[in-house]
DRENDO-1510 file (C-alpha; in Angstrom, 1 decimal, always signed):
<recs>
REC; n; res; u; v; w
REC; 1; UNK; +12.9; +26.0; -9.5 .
REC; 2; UNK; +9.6; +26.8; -7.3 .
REC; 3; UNK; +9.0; +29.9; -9.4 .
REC; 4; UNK; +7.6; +26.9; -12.4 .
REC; 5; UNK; +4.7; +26.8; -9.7 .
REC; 6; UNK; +3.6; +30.1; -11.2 .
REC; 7; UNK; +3.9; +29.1; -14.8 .
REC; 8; UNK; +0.2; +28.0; -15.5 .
REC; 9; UNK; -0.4; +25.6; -18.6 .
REC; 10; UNK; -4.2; +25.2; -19.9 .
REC; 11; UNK; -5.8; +21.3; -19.8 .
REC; 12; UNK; -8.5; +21.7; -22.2 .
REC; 13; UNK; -11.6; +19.3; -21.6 .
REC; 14; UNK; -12.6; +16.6; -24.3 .
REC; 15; UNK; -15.6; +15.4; -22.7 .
REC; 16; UNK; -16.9; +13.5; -19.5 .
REC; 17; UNK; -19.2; +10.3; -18.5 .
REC; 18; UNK; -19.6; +8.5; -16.1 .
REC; 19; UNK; -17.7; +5.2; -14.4 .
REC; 20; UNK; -19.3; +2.8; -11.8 .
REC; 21; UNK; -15.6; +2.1; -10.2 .
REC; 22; UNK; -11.9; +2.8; -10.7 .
REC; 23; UNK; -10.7; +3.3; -14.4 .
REC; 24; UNK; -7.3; +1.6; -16.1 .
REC; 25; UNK; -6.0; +2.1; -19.2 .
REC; 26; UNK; -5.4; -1.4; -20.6 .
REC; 27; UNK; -3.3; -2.6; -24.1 .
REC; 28; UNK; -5.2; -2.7; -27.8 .
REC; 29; UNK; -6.9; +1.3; -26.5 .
REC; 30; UNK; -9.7; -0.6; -24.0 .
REC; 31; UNK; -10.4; +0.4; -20.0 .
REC; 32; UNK; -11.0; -1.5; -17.7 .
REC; 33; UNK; -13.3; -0.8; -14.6 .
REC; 34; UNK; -13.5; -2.4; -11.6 .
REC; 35; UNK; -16.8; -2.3; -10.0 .
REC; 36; UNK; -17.0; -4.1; -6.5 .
REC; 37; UNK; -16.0; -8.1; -7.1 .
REC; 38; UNK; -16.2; -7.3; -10.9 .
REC; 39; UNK; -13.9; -6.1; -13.5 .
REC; 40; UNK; -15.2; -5.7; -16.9 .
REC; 41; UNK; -13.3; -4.4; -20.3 .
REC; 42; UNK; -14.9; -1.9; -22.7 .
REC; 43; UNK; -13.6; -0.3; -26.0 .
REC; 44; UNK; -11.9; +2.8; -24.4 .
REC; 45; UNK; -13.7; +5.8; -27.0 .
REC; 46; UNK; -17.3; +3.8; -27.2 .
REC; 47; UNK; -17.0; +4.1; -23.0 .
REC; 48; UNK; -16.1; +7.8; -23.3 .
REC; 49; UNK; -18.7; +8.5; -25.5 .
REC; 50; UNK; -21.3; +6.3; -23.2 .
REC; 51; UNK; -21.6; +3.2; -24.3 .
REC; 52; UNK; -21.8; +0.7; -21.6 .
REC; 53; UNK; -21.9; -2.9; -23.4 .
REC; 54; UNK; -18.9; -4.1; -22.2 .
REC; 55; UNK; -16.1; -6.5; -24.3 .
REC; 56; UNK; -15.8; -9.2; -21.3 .
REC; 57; UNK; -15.9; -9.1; -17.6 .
REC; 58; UNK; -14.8; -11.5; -15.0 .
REC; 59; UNK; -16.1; -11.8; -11.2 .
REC; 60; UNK; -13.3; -11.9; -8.6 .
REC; 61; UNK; -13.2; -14.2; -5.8 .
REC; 62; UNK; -12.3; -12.0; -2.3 .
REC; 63; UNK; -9.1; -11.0; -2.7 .
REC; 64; UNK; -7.9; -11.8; -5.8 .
REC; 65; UNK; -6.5; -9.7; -8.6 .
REC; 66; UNK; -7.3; -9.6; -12.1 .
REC; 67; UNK; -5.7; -7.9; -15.6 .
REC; 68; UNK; -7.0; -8.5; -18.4 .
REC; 69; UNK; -4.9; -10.3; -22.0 .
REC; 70; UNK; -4.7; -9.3; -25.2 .
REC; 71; UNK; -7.0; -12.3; -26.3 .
REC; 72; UNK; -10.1; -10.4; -24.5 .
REC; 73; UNK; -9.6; -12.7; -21.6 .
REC; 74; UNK; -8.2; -12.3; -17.9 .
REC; 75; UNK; -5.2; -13.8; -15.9 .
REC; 76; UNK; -6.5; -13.9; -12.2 .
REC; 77; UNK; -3.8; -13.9; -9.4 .
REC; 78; UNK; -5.8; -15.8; -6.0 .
REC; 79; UNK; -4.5; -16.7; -2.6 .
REC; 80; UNK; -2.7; -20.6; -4.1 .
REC; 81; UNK; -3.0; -20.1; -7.6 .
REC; 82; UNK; -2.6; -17.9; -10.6 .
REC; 83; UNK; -4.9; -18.7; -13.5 .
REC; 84; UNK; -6.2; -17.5; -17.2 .
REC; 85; UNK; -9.4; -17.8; -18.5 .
REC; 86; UNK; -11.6; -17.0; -21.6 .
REC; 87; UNK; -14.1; -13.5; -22.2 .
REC; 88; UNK; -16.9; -16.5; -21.3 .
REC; 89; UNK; -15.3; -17.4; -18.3 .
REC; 90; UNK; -13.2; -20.8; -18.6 .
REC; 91; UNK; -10.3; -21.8; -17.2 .
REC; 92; UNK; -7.4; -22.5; -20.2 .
REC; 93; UNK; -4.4; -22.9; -17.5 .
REC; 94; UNK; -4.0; -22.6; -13.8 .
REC; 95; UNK; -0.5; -22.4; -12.5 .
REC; 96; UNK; -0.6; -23.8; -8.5 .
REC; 97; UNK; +1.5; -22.3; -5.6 .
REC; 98; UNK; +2.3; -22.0; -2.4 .
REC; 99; UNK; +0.0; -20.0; +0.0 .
REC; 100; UNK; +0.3; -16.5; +0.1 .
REC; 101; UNK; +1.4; -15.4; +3.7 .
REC; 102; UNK; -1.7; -13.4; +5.2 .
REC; 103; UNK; -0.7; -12.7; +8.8 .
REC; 104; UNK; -4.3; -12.6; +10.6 .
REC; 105; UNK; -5.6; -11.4; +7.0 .
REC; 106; UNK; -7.3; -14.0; +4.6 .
REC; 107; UNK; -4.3; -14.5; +2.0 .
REC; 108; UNK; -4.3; -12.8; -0.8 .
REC; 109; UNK; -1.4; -11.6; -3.4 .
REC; 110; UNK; +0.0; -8.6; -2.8 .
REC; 111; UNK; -0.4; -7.4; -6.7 .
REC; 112; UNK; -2.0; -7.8; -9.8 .
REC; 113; UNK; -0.7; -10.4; -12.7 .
REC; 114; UNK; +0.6; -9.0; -15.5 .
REC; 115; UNK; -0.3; -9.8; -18.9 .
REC; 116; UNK; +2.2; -9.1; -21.7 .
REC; 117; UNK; +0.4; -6.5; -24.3 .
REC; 118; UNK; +1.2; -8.4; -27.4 .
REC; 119; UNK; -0.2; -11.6; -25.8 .
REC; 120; UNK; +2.7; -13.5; -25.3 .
REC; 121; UNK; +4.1; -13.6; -21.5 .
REC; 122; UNK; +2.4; -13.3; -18.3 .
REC; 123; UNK; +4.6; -11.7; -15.3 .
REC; 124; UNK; +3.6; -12.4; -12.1 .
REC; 125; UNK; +5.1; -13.1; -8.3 .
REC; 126; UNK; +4.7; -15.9; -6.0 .
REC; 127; UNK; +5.7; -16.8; -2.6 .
REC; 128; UNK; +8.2; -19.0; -1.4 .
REC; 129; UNK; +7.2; -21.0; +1.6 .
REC; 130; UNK; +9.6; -23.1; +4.1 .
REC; 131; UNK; +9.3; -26.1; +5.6 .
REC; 132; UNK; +8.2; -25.9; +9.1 .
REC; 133; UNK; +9.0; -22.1; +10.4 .
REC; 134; UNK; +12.0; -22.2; +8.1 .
REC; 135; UNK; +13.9; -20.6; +11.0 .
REC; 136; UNK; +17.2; -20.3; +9.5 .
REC; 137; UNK; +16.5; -19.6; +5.6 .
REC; 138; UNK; +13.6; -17.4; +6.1 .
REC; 139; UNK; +13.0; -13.5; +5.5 .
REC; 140; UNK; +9.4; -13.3; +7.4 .
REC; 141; UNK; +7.6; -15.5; +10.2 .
REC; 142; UNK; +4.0; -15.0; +9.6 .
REC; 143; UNK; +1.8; -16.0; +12.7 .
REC; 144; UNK; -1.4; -16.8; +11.6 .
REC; 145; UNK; -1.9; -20.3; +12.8 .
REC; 146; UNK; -1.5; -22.6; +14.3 .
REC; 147; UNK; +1.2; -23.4; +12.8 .
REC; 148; UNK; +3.5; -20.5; +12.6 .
REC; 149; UNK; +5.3; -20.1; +8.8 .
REC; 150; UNK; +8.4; -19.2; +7.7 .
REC; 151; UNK; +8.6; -17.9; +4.4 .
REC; 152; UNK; +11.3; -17.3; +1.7 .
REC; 153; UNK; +12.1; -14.7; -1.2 .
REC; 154; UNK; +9.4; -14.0; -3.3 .
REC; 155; UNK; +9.6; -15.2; -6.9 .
REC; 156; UNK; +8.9; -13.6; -10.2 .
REC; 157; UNK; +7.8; -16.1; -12.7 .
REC; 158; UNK; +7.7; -15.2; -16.6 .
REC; 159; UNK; +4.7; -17.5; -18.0 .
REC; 160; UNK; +3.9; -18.7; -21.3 .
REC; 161; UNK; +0.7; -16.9; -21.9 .
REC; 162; UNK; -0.6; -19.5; -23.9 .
REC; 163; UNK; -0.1; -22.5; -21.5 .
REC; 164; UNK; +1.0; -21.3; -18.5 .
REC; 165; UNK; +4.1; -23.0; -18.7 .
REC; 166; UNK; +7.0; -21.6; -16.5 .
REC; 167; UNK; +9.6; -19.9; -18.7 .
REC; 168; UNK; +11.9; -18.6; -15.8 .
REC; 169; UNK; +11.5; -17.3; -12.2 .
REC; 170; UNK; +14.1; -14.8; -10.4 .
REC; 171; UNK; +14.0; -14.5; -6.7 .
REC; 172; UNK; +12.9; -10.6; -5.7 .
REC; 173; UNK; +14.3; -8.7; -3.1 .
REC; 174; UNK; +11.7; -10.0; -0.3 .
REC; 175; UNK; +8.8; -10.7; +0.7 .
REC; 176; UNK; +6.6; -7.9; -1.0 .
REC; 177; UNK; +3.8; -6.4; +0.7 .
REC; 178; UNK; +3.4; -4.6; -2.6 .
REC; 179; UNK; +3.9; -5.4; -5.9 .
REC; 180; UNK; +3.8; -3.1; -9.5 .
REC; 181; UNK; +4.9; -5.3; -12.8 .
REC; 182; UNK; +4.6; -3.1; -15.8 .
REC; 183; UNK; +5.3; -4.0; -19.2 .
REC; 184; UNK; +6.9; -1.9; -22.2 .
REC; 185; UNK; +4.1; -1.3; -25.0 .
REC; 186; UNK; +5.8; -3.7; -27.3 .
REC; 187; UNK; +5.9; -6.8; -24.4 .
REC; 188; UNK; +9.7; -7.2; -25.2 .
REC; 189; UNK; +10.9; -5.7; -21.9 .
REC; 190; UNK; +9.5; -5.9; -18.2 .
REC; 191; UNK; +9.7; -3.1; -15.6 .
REC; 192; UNK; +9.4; -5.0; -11.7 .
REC; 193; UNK; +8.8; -3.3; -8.6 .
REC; 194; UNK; +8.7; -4.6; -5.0 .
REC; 195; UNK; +7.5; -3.1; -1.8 .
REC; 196; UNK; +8.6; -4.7; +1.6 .
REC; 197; UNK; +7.8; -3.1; +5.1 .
REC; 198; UNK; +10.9; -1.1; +6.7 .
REC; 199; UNK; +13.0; -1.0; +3.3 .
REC; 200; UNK; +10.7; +0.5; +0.9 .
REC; 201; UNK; +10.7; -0.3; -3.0 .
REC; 202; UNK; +13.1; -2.0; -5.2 .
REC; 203; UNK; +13.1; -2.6; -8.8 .
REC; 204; UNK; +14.8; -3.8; -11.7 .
REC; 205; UNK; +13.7; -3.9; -15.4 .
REC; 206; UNK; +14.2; -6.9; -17.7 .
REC; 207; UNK; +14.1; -8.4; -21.3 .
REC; 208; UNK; +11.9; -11.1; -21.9 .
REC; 209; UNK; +12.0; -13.8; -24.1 .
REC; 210; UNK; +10.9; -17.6; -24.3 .
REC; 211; UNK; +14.2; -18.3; -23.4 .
REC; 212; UNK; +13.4; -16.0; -20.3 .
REC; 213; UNK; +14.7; -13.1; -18.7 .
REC; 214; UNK; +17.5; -11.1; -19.0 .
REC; 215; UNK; +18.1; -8.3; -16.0 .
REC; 216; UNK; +19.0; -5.1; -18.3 .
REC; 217; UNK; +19.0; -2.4; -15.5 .
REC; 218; UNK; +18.1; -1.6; -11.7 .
REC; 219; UNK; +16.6; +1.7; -10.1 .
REC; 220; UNK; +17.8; +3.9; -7.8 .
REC; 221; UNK; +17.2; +3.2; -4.2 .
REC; 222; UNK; +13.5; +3.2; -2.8 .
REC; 223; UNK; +12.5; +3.6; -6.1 .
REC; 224; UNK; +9.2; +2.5; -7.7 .
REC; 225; UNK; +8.8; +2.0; -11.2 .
REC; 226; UNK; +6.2; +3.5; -12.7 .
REC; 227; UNK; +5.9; +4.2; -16.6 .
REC; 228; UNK; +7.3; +3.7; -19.5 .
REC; 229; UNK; +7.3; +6.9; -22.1 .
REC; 230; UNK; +5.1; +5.7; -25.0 .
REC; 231; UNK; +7.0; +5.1; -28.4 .
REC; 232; UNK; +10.6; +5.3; -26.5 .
REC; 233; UNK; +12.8; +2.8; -24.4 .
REC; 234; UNK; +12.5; +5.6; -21.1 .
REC; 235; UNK; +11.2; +4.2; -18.3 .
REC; 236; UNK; +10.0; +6.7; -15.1 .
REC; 237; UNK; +10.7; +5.6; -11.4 .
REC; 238; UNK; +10.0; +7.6; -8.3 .
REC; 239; UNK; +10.7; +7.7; -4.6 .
REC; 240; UNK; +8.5; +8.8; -2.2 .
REC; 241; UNK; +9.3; +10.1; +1.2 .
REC; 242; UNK; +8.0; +7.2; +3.9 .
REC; 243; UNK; +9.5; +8.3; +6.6 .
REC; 244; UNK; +10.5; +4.9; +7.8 .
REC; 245; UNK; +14.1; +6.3; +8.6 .
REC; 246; UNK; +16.0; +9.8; +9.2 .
REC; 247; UNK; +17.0; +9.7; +5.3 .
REC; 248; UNK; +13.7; +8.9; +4.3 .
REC; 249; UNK; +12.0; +12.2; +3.5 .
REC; 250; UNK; +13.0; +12.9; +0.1 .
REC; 251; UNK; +10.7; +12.8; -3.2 .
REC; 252; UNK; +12.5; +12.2; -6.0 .
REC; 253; UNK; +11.9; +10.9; -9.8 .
REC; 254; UNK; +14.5; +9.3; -12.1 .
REC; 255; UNK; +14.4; +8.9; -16.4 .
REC; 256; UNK; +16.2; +5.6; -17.3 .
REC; 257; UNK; +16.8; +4.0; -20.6 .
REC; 258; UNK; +16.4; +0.7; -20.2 .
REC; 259; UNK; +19.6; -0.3; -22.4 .
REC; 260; UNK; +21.6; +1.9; -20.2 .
REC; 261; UNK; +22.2; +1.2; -16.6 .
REC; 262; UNK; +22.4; +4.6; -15.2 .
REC; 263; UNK; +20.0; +7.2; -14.9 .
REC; 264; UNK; +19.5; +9.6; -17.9 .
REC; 265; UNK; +18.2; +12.2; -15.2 .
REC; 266; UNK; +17.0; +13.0; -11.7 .
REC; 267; UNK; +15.0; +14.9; -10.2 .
REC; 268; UNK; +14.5; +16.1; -6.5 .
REC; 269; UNK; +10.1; +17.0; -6.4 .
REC; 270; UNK; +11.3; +18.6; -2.8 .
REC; 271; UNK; +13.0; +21.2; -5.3 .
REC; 272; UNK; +9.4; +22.5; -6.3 .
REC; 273; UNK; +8.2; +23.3; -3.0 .
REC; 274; UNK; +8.2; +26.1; -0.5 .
REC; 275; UNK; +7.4; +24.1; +2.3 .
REC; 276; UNK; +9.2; +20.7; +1.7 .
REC; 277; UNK; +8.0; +19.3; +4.5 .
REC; 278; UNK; +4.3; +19.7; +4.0 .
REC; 279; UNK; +4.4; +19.1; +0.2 .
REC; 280; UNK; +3.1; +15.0; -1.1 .
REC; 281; UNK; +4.0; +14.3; -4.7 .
REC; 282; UNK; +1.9; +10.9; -4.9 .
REC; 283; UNK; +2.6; +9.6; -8.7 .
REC; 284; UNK; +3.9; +10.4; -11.7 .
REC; 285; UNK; +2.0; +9.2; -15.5 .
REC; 286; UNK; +3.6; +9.5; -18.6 .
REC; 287; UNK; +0.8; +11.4; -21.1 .
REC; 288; UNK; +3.0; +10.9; -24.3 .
REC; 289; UNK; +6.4; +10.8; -25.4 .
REC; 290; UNK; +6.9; +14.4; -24.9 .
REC; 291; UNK; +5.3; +15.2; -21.0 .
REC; 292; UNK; +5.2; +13.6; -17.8 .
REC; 293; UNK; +2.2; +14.5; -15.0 .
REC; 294; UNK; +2.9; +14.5; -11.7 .
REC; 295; UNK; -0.1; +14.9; -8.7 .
REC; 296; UNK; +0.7; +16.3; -5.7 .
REC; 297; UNK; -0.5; +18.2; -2.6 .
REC; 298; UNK; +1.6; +21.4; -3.2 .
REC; 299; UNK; +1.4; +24.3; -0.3 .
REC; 300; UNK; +2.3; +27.8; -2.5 .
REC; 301; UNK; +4.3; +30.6; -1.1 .
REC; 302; UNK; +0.7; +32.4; +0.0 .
REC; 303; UNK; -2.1; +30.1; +0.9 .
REC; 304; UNK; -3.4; +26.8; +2.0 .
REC; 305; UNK; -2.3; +23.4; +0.7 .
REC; 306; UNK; -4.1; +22.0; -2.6 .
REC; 307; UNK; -3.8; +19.2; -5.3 .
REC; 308; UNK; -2.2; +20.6; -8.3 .
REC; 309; UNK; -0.9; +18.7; -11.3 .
REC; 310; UNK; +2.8; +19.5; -12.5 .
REC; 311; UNK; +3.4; +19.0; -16.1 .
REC; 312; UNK; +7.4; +17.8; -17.1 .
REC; 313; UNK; +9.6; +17.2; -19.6 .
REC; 314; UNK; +9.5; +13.5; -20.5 .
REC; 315; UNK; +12.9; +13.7; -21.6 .
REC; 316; UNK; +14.6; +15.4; -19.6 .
REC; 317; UNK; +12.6; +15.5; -16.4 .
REC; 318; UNK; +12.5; +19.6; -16.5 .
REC; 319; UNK; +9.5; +21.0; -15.0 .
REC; 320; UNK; +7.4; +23.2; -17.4 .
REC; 321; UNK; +4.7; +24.5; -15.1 .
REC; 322; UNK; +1.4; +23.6; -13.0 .
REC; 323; UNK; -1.7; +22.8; -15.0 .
REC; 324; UNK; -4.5; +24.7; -14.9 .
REC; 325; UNK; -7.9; +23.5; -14.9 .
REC; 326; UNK; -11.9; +25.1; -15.2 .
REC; 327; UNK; -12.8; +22.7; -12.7 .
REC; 328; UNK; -11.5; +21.3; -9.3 .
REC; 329; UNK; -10.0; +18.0; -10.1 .
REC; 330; UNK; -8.2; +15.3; -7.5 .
REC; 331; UNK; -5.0; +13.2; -7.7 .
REC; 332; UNK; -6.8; +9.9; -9.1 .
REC; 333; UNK; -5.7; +10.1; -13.0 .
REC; 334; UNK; -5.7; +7.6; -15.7 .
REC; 335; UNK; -3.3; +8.3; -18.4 .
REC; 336; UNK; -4.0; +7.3; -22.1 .
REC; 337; UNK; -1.0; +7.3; -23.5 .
REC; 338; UNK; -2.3; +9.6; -26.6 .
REC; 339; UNK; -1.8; +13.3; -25.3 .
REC; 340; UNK; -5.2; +12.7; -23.2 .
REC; 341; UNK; -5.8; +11.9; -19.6 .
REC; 342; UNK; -8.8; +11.0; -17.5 .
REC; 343; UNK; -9.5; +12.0; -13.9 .
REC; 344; UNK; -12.0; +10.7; -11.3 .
REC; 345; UNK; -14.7; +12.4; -9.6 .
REC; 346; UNK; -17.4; +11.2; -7.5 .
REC; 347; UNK; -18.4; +9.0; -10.3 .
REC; 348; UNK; -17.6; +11.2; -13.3 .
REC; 349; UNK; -14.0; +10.7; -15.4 .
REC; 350; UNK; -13.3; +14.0; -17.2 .
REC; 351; UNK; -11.3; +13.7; -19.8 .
REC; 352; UNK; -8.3; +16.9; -20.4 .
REC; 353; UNK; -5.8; +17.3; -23.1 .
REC; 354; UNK; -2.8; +20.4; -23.4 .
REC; 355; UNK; -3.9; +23.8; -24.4 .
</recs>
């Protein structure tokens, strides 16, 4: 399987501008761009093509996270609260909690909310905090004080988008240090992800509904999930080696579908390399219904180490080759969903499609 390194596929550019800050891919074919304590939301081919009048922005208090809705607002996770508001900036709901836990860091959430695409759930996690230390119930003892707290499980909530009401909450695994909540295109199914120190990622997709969730499937261990394949019920998770334990060196991506619990495919990324032990695959973004991209820091049989791109088989995880570019690119890449991809440099987004 390393010889695929050698098969060479053409990304074609489309065009390039510039970007003040990070690039997203949002619902309804906007971007958003995060710009220091700013996120604004632009119509995704009149920023392309230049245009910088954007469609709503919203300033971030230190630390917070924000996504934007489908009704050209934002829902705006903070240290005690979670909270939407309009393109003009007013608060329509604000749902209270608990402190996140900090340790000798301000608190802030560990993730960003999550907006349903069709405008009619917001996911998002809160923490769980004890009385007192909560010595005997607790998973973490933060010691930030005085006084010292003892935290709980983390809880996903499913939100009404339109209130804020609390449709259901699930305890999660831990208490995340990380958090990824991604949503299926159509908003009918939920794909959860939860990072906690020493154990690594866990994840399980669900069906949402206003009469809440329903668990449909769970990844494979240390798994992260991390795209849906446009216009299909697959759903992309990877590992990544962390070393945090003798096991722990193996990159690996899984294809699930989400109505069936076990995976529709695997595949080892340490398979691709001639030198497993210096290789880094760091993410993998679905481009269409039909590939996969994967970045990576790939050392070839002759030669130093360098990012390359691999290109796969969305439905079957089968590698088809390295891409080939006219220009150096990096590992930061925005997928569009359309065929088309973005990637970041030094203030520039050149966007590539397939040859």
């Amino acid at each position: 399987m390393r010889e695929t390194g050698d098969t060479r596929i053409d990304a074609v550019p489309v065009g390039a501008t510039d970007t003040a800050g990070p690039v997203r891919a949002v619902a309804g074919g906007r971007l958003a761009v995060r710009a220091g304590g700013r996120v604004e939301v632009y119509g995704r081919e009149a920023f392309l093509a230049g245009a910088r009048e954007p469609l709503a922005g919203c300033d971030l208090p230190d630390g917070a996270h924000a996504e934007p809705a489908a009704d050209g607002g934002f829902v705006v996770a903070e240290a005690s609260r979670v909270r939407a508001v309009t393109a003009d900036g007013t608060t329509r709901w604000e749902v209270p909690h608990d402190t996140w836990h900090g340790g000798h860091r301000p608190p802030r959430a560990p993730g960003a909310p999550a907006p349903g695409p069709r405008g009619r759930f917001v996911a998002v996690t809160v923490p769980t905090l004890l009385p007192g230390d909560g010595a005997r119930e607790r998973e973490v003892l933060v010691d930030d004080g005085p006084p010292r707290r003892g935290y709980g499980r983390d809880r996903l909530l499913l939100l009404d988008a339109a209130t804020g009401a609390v449709l259901d909450e699930r305890p999660v695994a831990a208490v995340s240090g990380a958090v990824a909540l991604r949503w299926r295109a159509d908003g009918a199914v939920l794909a959860a992800s939860f990072w906690t120190a020493w154990y690594g990622w866990a994840g399980c997709w669900l069906e949402a509904s206003y009469d809440g969730l329903r668990v449909l499937g769970a990844g494979l261990d240390r798994h992260e999930a991390a795209a849906f394949v446009p216009g299909t019920s697959r759903l992309v998770t990877m590992r990544r080696a962390e070393g945090m334990s003798l096991d722990d060196d193996r990159y690996e991506l899984a294809l699930h579908d989400v109505h069936d619990p076990s995976a529709a495919a695997v595949l080892d990324l340490n398979d691709l390399s001639w030198e497993p032990e210096d290789d880094d695959f760091d993410h993998v973004y679905a481009l269409d219904a039909r590939h996969l991209l994967v970045t990576a820091d790939w050392v070839p049989p002759r030669g130093p180490l360098e990012p390359t791109h691999w290109l796969l088989a969305a439905d079957t995880l089968r590698p088809l080759g390295r891409l080939r570019y006219p220009r150096p690119v990096g590992n930061a890449v925005t997928a569009l969903g359309d065929g088309t991809w973005l990637t970041h440099d030094a203030g520039r987004l050149h966007r590539w499609r397939l040859g």
